[in-house]
N, C-alpha and C positions, 0 to 999 in steps of 0.2 A: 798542398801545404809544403813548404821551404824544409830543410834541414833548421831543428830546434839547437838552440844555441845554448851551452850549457860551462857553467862558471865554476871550475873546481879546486878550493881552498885548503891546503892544504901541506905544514911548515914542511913533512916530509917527504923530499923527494920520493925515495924508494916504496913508498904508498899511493903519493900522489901521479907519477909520471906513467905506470903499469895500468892503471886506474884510467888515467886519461885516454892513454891508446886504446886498450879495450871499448872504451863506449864509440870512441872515434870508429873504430872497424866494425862498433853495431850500427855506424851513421849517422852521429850526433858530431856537432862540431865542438871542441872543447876548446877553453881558454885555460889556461891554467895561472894560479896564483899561488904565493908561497907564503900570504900572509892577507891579514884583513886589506892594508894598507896597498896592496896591489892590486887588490880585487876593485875598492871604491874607486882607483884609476883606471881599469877597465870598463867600469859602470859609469863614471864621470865623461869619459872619453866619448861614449854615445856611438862608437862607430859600431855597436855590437848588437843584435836584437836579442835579447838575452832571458831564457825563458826561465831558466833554474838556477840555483846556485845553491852547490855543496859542499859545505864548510865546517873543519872541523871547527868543533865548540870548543875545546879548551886549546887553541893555538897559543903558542905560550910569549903574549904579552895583553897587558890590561885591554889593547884594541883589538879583542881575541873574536872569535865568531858568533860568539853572542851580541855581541858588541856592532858587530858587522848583521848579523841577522835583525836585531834592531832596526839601524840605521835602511836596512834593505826595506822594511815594511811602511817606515815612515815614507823616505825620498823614492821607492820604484816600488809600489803595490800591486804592479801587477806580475811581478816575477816571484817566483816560487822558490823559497827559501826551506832549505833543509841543512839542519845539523846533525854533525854524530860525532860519535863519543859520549862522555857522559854530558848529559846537555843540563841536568839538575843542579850539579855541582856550578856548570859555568855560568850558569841566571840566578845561584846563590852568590858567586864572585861578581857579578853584575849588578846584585841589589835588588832583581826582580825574576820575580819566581814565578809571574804571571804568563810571560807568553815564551815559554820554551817553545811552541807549536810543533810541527813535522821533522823527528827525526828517527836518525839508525843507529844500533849500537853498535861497538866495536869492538875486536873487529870484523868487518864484514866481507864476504866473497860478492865481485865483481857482477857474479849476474842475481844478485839480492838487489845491488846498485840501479842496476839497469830494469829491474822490474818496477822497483820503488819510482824510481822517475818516467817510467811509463803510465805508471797508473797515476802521476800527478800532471803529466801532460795529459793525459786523457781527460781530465777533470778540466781542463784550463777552458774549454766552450762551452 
């Protein structure tokens, strides 16, 4: 099996970038996104086999990672969508309280990250 390709959402740099290289030096190949709106052009673009995507929930605009996590189960079902942060609040600011599904709270230490998303690739066959 390939190196797993992994989508990570998030407006802040100094969370998001420490984050990214970590998983990258466990061997994961990371894209990084600073917003919902980057990430769907990463996913749009197709040139990426994209196994997860981790996003914060409340990125602060209305097309925030709930929004994006949505969007994710509708158009690419088969990529593993995980939020963190408070994910109740942002599927209250979404309108639906129904499919928070898979997330982390925050905040979190980098090899919680890295377990969390092992144990959801290992699920993926």
């Amino acid at each position: 099996m390939g190196q797993s390709c992994l989508v990570l959402v998030e407006a802040d740099i100094f969370v998001r970038h420490p984050l990214a290289e970590y998983l990258r030096e466990c061997g994961y190949q990371v894209l990084e996104a600073a917003n919902a709106d980057e990430a769907r052009s990463i996913l749009k673009e197709g040139s990426w086999a994209v196994d997860v995507v981790l996003a914060d929930a409340n990125m602060p605009s209305e097309n925030g990672g709930f929004a994006l996590a949505t969007w994710l189960r509708r158009e690419h079902p088969s990529i593993k969508v995980v939020l963190a942060g408070n994910v109740a609040t942002a599927a209250e600011k979404a309108g639906d309280l129904c499919e928070e599904g898979p997330h982390l709270s925050k905040p979190y230490d980098h090899q919680l990250v890295l377990n969390y998303i092992r144990r959801l690739l290992a699920t993926r066959k």
